[in-house]
N, CA, C and O atoms as a DFTB+ gen file, in Angstrom:
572 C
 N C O
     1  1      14.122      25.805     216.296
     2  2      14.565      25.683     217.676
     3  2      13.531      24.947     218.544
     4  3      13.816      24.060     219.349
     5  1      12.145      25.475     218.258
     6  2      10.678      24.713     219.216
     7  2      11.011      22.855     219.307
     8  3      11.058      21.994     220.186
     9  1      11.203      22.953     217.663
    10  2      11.151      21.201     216.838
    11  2      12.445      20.630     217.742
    12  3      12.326      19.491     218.193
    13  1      13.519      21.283     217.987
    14  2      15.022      20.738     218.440
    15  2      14.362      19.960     220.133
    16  3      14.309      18.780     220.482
    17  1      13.860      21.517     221.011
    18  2      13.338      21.036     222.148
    19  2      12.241      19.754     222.397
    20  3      12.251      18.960     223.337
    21  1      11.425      19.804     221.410
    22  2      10.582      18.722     220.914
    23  2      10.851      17.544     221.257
    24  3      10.388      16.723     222.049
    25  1      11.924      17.608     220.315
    26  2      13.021      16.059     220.159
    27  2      13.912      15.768     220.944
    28  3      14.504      14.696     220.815
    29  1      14.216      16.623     221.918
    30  2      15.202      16.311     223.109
    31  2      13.868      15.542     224.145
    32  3      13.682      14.358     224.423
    33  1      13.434      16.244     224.364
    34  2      12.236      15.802     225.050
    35  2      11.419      14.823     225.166
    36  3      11.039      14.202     226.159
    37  1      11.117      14.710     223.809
    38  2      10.234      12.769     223.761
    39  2      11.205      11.947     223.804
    40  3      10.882      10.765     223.920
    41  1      12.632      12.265     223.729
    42  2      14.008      10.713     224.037
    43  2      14.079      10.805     225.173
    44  3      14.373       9.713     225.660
    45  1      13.942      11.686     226.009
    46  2      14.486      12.301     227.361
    47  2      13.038      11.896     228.333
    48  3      13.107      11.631     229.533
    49  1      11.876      11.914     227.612
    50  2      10.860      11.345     228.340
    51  2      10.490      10.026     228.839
    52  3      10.455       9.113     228.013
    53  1      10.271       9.835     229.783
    54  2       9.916       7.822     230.603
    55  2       8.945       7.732     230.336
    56  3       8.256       8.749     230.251
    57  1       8.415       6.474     230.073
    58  2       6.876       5.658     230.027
    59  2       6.649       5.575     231.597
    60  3       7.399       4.989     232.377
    61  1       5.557       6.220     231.908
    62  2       4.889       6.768     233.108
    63  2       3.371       5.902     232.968
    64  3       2.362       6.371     233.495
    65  1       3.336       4.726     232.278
    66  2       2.479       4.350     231.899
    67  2       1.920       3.104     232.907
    68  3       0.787       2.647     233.063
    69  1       3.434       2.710     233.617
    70  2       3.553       1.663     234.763
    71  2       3.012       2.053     235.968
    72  3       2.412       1.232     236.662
    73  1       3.150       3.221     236.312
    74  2       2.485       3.546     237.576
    75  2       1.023       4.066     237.285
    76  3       0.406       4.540     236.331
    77  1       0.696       3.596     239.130
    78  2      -0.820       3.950     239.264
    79  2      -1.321       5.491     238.731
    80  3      -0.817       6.613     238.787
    81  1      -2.615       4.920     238.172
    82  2      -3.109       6.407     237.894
    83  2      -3.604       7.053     239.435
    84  3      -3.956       6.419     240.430
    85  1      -3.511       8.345     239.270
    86  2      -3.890       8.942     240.579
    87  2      -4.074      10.802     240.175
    88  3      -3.504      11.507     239.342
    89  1      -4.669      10.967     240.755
    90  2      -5.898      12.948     240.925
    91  2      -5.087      13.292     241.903
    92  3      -4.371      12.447     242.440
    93  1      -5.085      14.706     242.307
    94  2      -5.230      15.220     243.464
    95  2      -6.595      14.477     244.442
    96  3      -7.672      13.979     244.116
    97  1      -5.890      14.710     245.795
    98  2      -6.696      13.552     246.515
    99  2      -6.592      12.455     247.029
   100  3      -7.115      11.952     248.024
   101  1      -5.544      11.929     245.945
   102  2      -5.425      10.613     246.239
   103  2      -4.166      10.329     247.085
   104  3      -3.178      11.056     246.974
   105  1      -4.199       9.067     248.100
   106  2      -3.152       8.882     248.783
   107  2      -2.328       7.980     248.107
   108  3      -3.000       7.041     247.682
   109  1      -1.057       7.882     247.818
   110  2      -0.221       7.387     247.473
   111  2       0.603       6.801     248.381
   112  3       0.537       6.967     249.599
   113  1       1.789       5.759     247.491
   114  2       2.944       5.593     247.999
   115  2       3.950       5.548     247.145
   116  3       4.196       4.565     246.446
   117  1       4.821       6.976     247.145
   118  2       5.746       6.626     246.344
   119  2       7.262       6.134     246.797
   120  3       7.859       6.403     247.839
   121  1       7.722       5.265     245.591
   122  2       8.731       4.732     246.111
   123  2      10.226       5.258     245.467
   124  3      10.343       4.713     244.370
   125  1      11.371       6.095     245.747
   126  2      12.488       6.406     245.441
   127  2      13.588       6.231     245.187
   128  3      13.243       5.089     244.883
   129  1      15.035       6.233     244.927
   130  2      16.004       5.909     245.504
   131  2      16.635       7.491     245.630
   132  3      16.588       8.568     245.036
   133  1      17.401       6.715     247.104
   134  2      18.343       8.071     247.438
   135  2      19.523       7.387     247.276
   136  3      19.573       6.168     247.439
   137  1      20.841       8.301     246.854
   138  2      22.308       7.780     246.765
   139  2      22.945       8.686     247.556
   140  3      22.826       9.887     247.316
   141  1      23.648       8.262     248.528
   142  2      24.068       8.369     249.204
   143  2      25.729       7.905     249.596
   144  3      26.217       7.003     250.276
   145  1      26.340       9.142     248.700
   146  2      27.544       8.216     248.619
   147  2      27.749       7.585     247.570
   148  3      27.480       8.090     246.480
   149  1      28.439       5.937     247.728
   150  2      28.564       5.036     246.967
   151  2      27.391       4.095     246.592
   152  3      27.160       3.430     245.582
   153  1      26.547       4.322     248.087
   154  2      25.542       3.601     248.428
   155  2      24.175       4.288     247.584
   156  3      23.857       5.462     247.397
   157  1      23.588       3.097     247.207
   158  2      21.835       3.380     246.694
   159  2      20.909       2.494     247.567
   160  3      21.187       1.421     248.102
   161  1      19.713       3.209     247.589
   162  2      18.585       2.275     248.767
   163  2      17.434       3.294     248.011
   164  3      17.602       4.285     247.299
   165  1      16.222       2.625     248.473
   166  2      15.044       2.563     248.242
   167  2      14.493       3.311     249.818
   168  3      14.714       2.930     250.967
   169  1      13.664       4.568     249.286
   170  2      13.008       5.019     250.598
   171  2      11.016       5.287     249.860
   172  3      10.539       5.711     248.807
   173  1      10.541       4.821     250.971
   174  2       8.977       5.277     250.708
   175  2       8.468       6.208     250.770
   176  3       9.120       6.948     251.507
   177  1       7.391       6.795     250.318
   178  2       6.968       8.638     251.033
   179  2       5.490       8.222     250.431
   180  3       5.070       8.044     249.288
   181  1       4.864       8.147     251.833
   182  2       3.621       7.992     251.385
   183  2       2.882       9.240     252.019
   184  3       3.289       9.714     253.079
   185  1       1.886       9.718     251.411
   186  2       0.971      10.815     251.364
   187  2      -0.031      11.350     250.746
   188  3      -0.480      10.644     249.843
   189  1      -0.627      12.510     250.937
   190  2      -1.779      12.857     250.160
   191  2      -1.443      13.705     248.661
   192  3      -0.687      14.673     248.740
   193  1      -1.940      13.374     247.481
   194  2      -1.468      14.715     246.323
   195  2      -2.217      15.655     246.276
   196  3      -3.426      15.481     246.122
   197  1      -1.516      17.209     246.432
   198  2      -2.046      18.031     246.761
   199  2      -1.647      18.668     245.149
   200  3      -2.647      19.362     244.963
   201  1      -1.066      18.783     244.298
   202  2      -1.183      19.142     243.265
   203  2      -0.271      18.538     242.217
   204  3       0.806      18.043     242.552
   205  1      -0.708      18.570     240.854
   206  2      -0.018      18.319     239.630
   207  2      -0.195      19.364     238.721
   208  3      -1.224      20.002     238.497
   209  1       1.483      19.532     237.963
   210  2       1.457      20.673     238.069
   211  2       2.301      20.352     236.196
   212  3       2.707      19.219     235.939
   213  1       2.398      21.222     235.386
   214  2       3.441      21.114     234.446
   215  2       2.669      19.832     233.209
   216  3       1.764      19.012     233.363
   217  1       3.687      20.239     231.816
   218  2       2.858      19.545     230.855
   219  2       4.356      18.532     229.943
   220  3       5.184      19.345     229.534
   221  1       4.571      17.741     229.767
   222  2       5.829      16.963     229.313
   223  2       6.715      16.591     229.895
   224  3       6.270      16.148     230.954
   225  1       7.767      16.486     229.861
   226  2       8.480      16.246     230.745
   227  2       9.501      17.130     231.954
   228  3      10.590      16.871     232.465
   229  1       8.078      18.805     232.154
   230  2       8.040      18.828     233.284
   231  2       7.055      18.837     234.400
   232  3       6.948      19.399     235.490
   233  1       6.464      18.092     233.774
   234  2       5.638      17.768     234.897
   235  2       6.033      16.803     235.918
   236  3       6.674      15.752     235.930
   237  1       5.246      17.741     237.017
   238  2       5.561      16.963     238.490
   239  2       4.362      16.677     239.148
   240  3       3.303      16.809     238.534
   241  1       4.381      16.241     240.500
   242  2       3.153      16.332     241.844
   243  2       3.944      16.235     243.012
   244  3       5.077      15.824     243.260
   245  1       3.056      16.713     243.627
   246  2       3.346      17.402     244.997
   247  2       2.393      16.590     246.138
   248  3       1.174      16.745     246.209
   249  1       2.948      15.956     246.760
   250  2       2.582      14.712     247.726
   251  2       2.956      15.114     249.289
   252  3       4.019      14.806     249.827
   253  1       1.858      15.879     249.935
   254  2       1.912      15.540     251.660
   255  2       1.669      15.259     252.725
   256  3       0.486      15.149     253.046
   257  1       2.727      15.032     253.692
   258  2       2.375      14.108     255.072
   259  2       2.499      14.988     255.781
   260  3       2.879      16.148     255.616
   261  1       1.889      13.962     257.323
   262  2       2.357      14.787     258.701
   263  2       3.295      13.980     259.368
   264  3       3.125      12.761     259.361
   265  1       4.357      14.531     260.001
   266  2       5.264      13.596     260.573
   267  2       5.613      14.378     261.536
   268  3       6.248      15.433     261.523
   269  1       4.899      13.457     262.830
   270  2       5.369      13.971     264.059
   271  2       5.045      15.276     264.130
   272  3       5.745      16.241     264.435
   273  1       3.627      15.190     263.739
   274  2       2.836      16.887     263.714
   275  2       3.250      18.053     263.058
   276  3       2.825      19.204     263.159
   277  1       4.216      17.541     262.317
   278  2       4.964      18.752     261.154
   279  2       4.863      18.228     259.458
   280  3       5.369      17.211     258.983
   281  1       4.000      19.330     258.710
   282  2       3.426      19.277     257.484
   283  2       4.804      18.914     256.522
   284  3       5.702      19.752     256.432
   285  1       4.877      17.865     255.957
   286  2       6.009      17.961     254.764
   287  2       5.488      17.129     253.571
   288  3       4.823      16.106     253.408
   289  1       6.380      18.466     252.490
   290  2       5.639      17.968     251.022
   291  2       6.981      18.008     250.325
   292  3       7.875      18.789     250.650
   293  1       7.071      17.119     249.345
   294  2       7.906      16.570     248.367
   295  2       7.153      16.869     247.179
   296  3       5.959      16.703     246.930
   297  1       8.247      17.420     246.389
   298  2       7.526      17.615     244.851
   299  2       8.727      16.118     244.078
   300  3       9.928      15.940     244.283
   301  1       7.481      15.072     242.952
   302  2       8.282      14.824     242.715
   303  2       7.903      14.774     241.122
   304  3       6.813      15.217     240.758
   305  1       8.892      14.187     240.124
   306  2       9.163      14.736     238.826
   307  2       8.911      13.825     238.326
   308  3       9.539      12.774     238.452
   309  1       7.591      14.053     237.392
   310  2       7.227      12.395     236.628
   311  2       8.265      11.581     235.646
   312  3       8.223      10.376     235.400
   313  1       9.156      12.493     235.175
   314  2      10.100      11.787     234.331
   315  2      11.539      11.507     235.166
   316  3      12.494      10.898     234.682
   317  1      11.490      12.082     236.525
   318  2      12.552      11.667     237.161
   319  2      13.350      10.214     237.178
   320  3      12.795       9.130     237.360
   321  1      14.653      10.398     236.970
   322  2      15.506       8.759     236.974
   323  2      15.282       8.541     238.237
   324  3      15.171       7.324     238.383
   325  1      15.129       9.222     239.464
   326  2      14.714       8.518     240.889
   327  2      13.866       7.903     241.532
   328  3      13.954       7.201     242.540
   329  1      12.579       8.360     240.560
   330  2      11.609       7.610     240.961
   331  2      11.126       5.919     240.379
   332  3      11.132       5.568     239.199
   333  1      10.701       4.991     241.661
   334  2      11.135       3.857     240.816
   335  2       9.635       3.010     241.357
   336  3       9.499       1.789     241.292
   337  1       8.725       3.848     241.820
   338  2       6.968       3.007     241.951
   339  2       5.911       3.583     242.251
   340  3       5.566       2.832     243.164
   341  1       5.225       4.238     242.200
   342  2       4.069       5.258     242.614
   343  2       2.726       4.198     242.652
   344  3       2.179       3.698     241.668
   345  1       2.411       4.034     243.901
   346  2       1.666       3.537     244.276
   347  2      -0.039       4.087     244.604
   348  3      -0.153       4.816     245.590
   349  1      -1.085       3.820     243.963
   350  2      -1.846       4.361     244.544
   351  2      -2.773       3.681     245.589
   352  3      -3.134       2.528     245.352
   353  1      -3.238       4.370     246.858
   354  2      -3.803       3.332     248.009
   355  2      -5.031       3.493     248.459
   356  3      -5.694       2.726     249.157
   357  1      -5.427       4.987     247.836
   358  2      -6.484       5.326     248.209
   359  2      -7.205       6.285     247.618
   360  3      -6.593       7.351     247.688
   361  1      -8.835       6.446     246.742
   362  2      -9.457       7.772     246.399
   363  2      -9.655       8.456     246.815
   364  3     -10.296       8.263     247.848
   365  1      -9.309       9.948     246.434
   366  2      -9.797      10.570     247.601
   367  2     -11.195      11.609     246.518
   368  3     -11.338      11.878     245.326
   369  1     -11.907      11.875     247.717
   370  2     -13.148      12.541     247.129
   371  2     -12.637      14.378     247.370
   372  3     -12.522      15.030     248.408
   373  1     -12.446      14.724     246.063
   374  2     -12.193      16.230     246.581
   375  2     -12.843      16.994     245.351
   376  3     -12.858      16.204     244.407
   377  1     -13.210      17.820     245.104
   378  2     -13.691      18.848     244.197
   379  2     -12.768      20.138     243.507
   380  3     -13.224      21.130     242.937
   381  1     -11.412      19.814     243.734
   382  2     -10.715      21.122     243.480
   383  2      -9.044      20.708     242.731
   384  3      -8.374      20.004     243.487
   385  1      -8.638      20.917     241.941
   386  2      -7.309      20.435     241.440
   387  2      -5.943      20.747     242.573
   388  3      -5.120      19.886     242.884
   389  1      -5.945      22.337     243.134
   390  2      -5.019      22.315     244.106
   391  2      -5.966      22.167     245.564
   392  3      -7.173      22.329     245.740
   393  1      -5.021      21.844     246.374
   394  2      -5.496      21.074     248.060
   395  2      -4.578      22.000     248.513
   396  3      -3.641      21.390     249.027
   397  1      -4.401      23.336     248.562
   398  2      -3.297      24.110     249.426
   399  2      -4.300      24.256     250.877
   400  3      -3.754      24.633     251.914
   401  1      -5.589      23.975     250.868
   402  2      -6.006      24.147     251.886
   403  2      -5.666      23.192     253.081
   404  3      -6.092      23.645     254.144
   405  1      -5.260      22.444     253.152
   406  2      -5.011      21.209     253.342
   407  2      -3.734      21.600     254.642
   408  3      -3.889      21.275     255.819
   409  1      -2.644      22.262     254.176
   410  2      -1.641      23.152     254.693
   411  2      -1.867      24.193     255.794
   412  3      -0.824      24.655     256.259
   413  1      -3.150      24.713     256.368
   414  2      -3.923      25.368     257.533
   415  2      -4.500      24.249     257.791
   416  3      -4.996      24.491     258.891
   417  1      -4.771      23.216     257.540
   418  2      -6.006      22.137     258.488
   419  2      -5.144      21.487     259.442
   420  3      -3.939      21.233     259.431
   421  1      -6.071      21.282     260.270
   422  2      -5.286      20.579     262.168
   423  2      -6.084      19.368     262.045
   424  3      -7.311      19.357     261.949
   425  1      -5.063      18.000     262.059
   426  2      -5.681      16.815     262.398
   427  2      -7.094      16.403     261.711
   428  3      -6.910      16.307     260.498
   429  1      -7.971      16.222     261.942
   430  2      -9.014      15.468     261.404
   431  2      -9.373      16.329     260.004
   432  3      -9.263      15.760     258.917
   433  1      -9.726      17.464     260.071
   434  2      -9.995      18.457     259.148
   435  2      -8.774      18.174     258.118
   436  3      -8.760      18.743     257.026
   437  1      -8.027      17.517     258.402
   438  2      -6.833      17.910     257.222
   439  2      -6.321      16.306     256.784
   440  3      -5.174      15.893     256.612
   441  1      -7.666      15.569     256.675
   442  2      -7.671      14.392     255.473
   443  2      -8.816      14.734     254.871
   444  3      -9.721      15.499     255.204
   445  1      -8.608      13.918     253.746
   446  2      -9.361      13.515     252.946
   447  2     -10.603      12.377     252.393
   448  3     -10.377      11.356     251.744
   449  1     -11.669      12.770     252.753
   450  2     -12.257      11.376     252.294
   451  2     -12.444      10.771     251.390
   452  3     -12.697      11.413     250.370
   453  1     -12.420       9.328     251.300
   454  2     -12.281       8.203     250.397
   455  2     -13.686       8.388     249.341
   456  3     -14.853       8.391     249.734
   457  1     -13.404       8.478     248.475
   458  2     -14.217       7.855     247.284
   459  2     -14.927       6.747     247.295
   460  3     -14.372       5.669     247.082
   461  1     -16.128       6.824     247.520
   462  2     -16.610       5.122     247.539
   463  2     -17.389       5.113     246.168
   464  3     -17.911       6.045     245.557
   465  1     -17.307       3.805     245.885
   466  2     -18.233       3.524     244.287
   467  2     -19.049       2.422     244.773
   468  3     -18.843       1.304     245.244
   469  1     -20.265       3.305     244.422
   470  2     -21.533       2.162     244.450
   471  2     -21.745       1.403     243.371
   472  3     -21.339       1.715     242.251
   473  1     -22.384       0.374     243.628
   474  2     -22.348      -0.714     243.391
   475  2     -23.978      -0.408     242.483
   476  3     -24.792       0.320     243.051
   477  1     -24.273      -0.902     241.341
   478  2     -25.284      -0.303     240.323
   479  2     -26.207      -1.439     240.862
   480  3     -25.787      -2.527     241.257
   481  1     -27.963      -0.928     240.821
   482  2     -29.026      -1.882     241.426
   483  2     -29.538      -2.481     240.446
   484  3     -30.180      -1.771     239.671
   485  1     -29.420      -4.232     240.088
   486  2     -30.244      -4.665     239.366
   487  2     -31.047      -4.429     238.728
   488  3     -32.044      -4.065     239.352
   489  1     -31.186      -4.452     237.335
   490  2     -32.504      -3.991     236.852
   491  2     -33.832      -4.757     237.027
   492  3     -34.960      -4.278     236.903
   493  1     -33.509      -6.021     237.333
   494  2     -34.869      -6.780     237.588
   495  2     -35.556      -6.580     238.516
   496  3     -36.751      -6.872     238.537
   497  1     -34.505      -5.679     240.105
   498  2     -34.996      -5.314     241.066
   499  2     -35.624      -4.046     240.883
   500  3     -36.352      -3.586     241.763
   501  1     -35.347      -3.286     239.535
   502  2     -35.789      -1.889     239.872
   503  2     -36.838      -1.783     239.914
   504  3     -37.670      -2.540     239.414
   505  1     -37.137      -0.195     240.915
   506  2     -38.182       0.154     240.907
   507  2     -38.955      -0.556     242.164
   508  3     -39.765       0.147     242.768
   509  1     -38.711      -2.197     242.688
   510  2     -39.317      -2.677     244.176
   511  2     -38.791      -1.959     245.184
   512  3     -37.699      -1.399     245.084
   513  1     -39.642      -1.914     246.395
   514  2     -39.163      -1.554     247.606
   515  2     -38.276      -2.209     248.353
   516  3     -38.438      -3.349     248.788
   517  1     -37.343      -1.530     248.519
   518  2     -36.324      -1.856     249.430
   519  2     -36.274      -3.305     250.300
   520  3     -35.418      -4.190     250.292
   521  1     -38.026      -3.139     251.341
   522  2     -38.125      -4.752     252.079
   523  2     -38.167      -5.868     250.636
   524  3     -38.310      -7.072     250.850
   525  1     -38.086      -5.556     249.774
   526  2     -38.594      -7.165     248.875
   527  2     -37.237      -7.491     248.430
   528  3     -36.989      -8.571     247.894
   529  1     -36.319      -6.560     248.643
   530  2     -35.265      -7.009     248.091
   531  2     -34.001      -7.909     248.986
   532  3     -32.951      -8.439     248.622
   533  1     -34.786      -7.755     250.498
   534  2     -34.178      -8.437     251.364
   535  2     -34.432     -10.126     251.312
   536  3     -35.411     -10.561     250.705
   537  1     -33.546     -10.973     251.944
   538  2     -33.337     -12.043     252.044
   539  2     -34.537     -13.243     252.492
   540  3     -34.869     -14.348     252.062
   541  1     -34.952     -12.358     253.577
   542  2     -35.765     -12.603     254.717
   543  2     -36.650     -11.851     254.960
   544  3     -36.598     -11.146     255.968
   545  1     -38.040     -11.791     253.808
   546  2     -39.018     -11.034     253.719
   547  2     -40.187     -11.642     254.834
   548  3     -39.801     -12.513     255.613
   549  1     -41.577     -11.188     254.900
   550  2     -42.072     -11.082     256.030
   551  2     -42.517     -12.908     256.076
   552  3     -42.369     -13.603     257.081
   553  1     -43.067     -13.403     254.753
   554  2     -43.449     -14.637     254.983
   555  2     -42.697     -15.403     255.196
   556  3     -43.308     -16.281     255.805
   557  1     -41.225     -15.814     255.044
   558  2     -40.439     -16.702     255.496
   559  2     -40.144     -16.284     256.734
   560  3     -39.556     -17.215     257.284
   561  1     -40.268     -15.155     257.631
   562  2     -40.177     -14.868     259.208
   563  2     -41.330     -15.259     259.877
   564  3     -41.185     -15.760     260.992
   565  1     -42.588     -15.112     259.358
   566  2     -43.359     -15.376     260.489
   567  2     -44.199     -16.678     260.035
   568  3     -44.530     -17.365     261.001
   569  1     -44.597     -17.147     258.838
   570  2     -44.862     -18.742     258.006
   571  2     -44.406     -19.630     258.549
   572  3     -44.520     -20.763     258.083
């Protein structure tokens, strides 16, 4: 019976391989379709991921905004037929897999900061002081 579910599952599973990689933290943009009717269209939901959750094809993440000062989160389903671009826009620097804290924070307190990657220091420079590594050291200023 395990082996049956198995095999429903890896046919039933999408290559998730196209979209951006992305952590909790990170700001996204994902892109959808809603049907509506007869009608299909494309809607955006961009936000912060506050958790990923589930292992095969049920796994999901959980992505939220503020809109018009009211907290809203969308869970969405990595193997979902609706989802059609997951964008990632931004690192975010966080230390923790779930962000439920995130859900009590007011305005400034309740982003996230960006990940920055430094940039590795020459080895030929290593080890000099900082002024020698400038452009415009003392003898070409005052010489």
């Amino acid at each position: 019976m395990n082996e049956l579910l198995k095999y429903v599952q890896q046919q039933t599973a999408r290559e998730i391989s196209s979209f951006d990689f992305f952590k909790p933290g990170d700001n996204l943009s994902v892109t959808y379709k809603i049907i509506e009717g007869d009608k299909e269209r494309e809607q955006t939901f961009r936000g912060t991921v506050i958790q990923i959750k589930g292992t095969g094809v049920t796994k999901t993440f959980t992505v939220r905004k503020i809109s018009h000062g009211v907290g809203v989160e969308r869970i969405f389903p990595f193997n979902g037929p609706t989802l059609v671009k997951v964008e990632n826009l931004q690192k975010g620097r966080v230390r923790r897999a779930r962000l439920f804290y995130l859900r009590a924070a007011i305005g400034k307190a309740a982003r996230v900061r960006e990940k920055k990657f430094v940039k590795k220091q020459d080895t030929a420079l290593k080890g000099l002081k900082r002024k020698n590594n400038w452009s415009w050291d003392s003898e070409k200023k005052f010489g």
